[in-house]
C-alpha positions in Angstrom: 11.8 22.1 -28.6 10.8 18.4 -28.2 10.2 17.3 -24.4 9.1 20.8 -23.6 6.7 20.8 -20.8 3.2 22.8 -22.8 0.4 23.5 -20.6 -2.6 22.1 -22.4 -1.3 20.8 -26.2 -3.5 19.0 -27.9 -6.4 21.2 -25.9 -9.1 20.2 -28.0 -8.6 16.6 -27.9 -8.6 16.6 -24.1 -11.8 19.1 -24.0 -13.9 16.9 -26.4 -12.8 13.9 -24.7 -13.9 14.8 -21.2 -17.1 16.3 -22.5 -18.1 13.0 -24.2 -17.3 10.8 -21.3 -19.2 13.2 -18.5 -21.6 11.2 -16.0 -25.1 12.1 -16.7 -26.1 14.4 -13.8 -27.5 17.5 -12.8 -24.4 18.9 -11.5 -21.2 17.0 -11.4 -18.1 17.2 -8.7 -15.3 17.4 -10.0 -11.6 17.0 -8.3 -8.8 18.8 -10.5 -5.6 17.4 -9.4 -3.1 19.2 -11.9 -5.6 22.0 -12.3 -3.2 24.7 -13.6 -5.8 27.7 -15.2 -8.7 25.8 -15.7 -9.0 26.3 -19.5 -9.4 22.7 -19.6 -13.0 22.3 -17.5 -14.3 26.0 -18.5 -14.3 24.8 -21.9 -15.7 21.3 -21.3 -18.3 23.4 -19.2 -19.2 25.2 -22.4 -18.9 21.9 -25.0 -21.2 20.1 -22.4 -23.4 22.7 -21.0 -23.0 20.7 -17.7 -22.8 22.1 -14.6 -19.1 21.5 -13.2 -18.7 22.2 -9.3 -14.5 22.1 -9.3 -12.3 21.8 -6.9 -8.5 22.6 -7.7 -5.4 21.2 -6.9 -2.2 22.5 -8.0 1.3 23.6 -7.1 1.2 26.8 -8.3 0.7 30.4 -6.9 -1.1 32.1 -9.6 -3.9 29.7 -10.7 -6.9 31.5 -8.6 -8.8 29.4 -6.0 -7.1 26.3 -5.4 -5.9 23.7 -2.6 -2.0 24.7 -3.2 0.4 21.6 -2.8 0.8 18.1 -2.9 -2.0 16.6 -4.6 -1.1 12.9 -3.6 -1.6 14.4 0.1 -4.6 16.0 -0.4 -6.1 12.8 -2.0 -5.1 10.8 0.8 -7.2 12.7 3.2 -10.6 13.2 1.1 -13.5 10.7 0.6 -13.2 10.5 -2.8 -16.4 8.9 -3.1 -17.4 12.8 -2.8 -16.5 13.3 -6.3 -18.4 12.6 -10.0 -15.2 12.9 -11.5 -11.4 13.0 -11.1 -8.2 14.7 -13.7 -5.1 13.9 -13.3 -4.2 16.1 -16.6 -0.4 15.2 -15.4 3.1 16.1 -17.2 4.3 12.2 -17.5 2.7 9.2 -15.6 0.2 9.5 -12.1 0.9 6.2 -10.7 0.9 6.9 -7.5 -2.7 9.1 -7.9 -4.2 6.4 -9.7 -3.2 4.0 -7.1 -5.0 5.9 -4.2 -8.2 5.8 -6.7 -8.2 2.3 -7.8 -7.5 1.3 -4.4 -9.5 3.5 -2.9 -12.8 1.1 -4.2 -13.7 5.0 -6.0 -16.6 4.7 -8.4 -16.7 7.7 -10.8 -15.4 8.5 -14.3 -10.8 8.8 -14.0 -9.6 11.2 -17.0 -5.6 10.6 -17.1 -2.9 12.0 -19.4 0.0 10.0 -19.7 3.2 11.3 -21.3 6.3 9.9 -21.5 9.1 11.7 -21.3 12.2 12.3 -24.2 13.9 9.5 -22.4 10.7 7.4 -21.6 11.1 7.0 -18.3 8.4 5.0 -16.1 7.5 4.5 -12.5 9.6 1.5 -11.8 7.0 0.5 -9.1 4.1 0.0 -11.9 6.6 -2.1 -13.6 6.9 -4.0 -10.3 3.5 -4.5 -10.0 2.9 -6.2 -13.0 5.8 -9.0 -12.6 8.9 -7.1 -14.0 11.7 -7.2 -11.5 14.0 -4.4 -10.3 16.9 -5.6 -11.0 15.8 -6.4 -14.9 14.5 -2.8 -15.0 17.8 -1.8 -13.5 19.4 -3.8 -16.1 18.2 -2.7 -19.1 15.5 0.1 -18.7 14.8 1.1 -22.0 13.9 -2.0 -23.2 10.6 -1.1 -20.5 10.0 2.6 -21.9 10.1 1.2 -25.2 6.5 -0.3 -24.5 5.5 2.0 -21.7 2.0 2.2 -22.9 1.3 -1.1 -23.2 2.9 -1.6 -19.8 0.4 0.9 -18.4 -2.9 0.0 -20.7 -2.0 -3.7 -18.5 -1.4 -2.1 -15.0 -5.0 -0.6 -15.6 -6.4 -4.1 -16.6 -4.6 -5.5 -13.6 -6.2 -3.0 -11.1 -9.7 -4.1 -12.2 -9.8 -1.3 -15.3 -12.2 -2.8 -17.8 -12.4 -0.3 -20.4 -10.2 3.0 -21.5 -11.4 5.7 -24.2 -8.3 6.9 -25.5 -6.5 9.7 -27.8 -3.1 9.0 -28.7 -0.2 10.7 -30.7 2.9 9.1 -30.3 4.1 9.2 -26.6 1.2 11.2 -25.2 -2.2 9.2 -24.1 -5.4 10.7 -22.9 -7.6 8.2 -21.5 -10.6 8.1 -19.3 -12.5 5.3 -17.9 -15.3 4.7 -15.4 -14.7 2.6 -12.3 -18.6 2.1 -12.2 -17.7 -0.2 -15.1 -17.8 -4.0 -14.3 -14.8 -6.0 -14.9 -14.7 -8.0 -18.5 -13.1 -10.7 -19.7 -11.6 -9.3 -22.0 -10.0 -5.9 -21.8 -11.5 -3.1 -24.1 -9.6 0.3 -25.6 -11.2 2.4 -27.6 -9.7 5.1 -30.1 -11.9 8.0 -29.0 -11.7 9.8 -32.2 -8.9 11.8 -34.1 -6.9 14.3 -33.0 -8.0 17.9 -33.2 -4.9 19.3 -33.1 -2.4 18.5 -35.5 0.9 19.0 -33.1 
């Protein structure tokens, strides 16, 4: 059914992208914050051979060991200069996460999925951040979703973003990028690869 919410689709993809994109060290710290299961980081952990110290954040009751609630709360009250790494694997767009990190001065590697939904619906505040006024949004939304990634790809260049690795299959983006990275001229995106999975 289209617009169904799937816990990990396209499983590979995200796996070999977060393997490939790892910071080199001995042990890396990692901050989950849409953890679900895990299968994600247990298989990047076995793709990488790295060793991943996790800490998860999620919602739900019967994901093991976790921080249960509010991710945007918890991420408000950690140093997240404690942390190599940070996932926000999300079902549709983590503005508001990705604002604590980017304004936050974090330095690590920022793995994001971004998903619009059937109707394409975005954050009206990113939109408002990069010059679009509420009342045109308010006046004609779609004509926003239509180019929701673009929209995004330029909120990330606008917050200081130089680079993205990304895979993409219609509506649904996985991206990381380092914050270590310094700002370029010109923004970069790079196509990390094909799909693995075919839907």
């Amino acid at each position: 059914m289209a617009g169904t919410k799937t816990d990990n689709s396209y499983l590979d993809d995200k796996v070999f992208l977060r393997a490939g994109h790892l910071p080199s060290k001995d042990k890396i710290f990692l901050l989950d914050c849409y953890a679900g299961k895990g299968r994600i980081w247990k298989k990047v952990a076995v793709v990488s051979k790295a060793r991943i110290m996790r800490l998860a954040i999620d919602f739900k009751d019967d994901v093991g060991f976790h921080l249960p609630g509010d991710n945007l709360a918890w991420m408000q009250s950690f140093d997240l200069s404690r942390f190599d790494v940070i996932d926000l694997d999300a079902y549709g767009v983590p503005y508001k996460q990705l604002k604590i990190i980017l304004e936050s001065g974090y330095r690590g590697v920022v793995f994001v999925t971004f998903i619009q939904s059937v109707f394409g619906v975005l954050p009206h505040e990113m939109l408002m951040d990069i010059g679009i006024s509420q009342d045109m949004i308010e006046k004609c939304p779609t004509l926003f979703y239509r180019s929701g990634w673009l929209y995004f790809k330029n909120w990330l260049a606008m917050n200081g973003v130089p680079k993205i690795y990304h895979r993409s299959a219609g509506r649904k983006h996985y991206l990381c990028f380092s914050c270590a990275e310094e700002s370029a001229s010109d923004y970069d995106i790079q196509q990390a690869g094909t799909f693995a999975n075919p839907s």
